[in-house]
N, C-alpha and C positions, 0 to 999 in steps of 0.2 A: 040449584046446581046445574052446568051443561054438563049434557050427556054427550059421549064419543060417540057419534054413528061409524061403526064398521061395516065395512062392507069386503067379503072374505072370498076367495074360491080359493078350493084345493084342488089343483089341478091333478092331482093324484086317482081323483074321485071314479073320474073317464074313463069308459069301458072301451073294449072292442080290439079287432084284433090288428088294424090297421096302427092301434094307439100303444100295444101293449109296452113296445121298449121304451115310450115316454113315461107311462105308469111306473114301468121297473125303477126309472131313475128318480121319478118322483115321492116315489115311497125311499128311496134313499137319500135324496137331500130333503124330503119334508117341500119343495116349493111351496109356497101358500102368496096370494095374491091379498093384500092388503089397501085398505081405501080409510082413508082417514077424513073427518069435514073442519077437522081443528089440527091446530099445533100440538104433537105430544112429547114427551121424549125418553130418549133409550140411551144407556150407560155412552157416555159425553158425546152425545149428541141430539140435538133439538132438531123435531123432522115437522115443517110446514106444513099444511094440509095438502092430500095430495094421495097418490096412488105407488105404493112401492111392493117390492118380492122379496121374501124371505125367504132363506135358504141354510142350510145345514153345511159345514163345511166338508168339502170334498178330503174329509183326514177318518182313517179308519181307526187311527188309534183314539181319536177326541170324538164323539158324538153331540158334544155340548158345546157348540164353537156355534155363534151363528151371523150370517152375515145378513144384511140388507141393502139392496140396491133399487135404483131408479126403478120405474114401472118399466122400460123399454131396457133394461137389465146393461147399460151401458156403463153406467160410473157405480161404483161400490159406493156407499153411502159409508158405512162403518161396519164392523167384526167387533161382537161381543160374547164375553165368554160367559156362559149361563153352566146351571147345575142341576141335576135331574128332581122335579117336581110330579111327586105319586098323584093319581086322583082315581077314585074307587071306581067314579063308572065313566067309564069314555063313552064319547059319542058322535056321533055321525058329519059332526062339523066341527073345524075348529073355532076355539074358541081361547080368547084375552083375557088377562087381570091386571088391572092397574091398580099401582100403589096412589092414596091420597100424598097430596103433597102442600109445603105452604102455600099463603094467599098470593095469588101473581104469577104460579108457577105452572107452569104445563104438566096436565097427569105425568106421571109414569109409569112404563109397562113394566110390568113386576113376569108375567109369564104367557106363556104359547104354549097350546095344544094340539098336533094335528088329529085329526079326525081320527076315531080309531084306538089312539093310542092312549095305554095307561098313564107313562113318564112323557112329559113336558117338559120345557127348557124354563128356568129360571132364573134371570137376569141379573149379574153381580155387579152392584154400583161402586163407583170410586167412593172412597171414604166418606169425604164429604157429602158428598149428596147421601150416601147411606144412610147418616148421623141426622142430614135434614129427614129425610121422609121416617123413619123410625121414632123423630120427637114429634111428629104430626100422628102417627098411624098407632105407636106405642106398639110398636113389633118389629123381631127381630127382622132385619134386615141383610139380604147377603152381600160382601162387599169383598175389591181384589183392586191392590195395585198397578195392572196391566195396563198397556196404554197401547201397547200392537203386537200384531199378527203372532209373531215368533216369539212372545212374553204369552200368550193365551194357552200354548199346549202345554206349560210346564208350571204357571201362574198358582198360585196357592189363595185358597177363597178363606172369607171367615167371617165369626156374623159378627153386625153389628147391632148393637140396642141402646135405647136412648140414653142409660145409664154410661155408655162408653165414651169420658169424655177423660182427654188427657191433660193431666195434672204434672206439671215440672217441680221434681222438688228442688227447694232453695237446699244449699248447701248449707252445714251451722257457722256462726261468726265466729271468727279466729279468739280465742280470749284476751280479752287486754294484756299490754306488757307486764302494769306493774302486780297484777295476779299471777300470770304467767312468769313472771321470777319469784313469786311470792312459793307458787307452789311448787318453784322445782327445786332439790332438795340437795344442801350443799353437801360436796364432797366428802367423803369421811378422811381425818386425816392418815400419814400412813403408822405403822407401827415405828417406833424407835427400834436401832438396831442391839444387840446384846453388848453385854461388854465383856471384852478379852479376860481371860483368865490372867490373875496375877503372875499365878508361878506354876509349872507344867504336875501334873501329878504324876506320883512317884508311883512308877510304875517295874522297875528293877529291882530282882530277888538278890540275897544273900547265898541264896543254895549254889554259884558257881563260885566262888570264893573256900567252901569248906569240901569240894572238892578239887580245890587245885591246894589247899593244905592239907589233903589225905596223900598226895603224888608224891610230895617236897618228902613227907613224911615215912612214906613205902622206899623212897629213893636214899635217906639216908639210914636205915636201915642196913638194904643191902650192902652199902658202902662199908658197915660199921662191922658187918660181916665179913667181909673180903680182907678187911685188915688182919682181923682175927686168925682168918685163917692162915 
């Protein structure tokens, strides 16, 4: 297997008092000076052998933004969004991990530590490549859809492992017609309507009749009176 030769300085490291506002700013972007003798690569992008600077984005709200550029710090090479990575004992230099990857493929850098520090930057790869290096390394992997600058402060991470693999589900087949009128269930028919009553029911008393023959009756009475008298 080749081995990465690194070759690192922290320019942070620098004493004195001539030096001290470079130190100050160094200890806030992290610069670290990086030398590679092979092709590696870092979330979408492939870096030739060669000598480049890493740097911590000038964002107080994001600490995990980190950028790399040329060794003469002219052209921005790429901005990756990383995530903070614990280690129990820090130490005095920095130091790389790379994830294994398939045959044919240039390492990749999984994390950065500057000298010193407990939290480290952790590198989140686009999907795909997540999903490659996690079925070679059989570990989770951290992964984020960002693709620039203004997607990185607000970008949401998540992990990937080799089981993460997406599956479309088929929709079910329509049922055939002649099942499909088989089971659908015919109409009920409706009720017949009632039928009309023959003849109206009697519903008229007798009791106004026998008092309009109590009236006739009081009336010629007094008639029968009046004569008499």
């Amino acid at each position: 297997m080749k081995r990465i030769v690194l070759t690192i300085a922290s320019v942070g490291l620098l004493v004195g008092a001539a030096l001290a506002p470079s130190a100050r700013a160094d200890e806030w972007n992290k610069k670290t000076i990086l030398t590679v003798n092979e092709t590696i690569q870092v979330p979408n992008k492939v870096l030739p052998p060669g000598t480049y600077v890493m740097k911590l984005l000038d964002s107080p709200s994001n600490r995990h933004i980190v950028q790399i550029f040329d060794k003469n710090e002219q052209h921005l090479q790429t901005t990756i969004l990383a995530i903070p990575n614990y280690r129990l004992e820090p130490t005095g230099k920095t130091q790389f991990q790379f994830w294994e990857t398939p045959p044919g493929q240039p390492k990749a850098l999984r994390a950065w530590f500057y000298p010193g520090d407990n939290f480290g930057q952790e590198f989140a790869y686009p999907k795909a490549e997540a999903m490659q290096i996690a079925s070679v390394t059989h570990q989770a992997v951290q992964s984020t859809a960002a693709t620039n600058e203004s997607e990185l402060t607000t970008a949401p991470v998540e992990t990937v492992t080799e089981e993460n693999k997406e599956v479309a589900a088929a929709p079910p087949p329509p049922p055939p017609q002649e099942e499909a009128a088989r089971e659908t269930p015919a109409p009920a028919p409706e009720p017949a309507p009632a039928p009309a009553p023959e003849a109206l029911p009697k519903t008229s008393s007798s009791f106004p009749l026998v008092g309009l023959f109590g009236l006739l009756s009081l009336g010629a009475f007094f008639v029968v009176k009046s004569i008499r008298a």
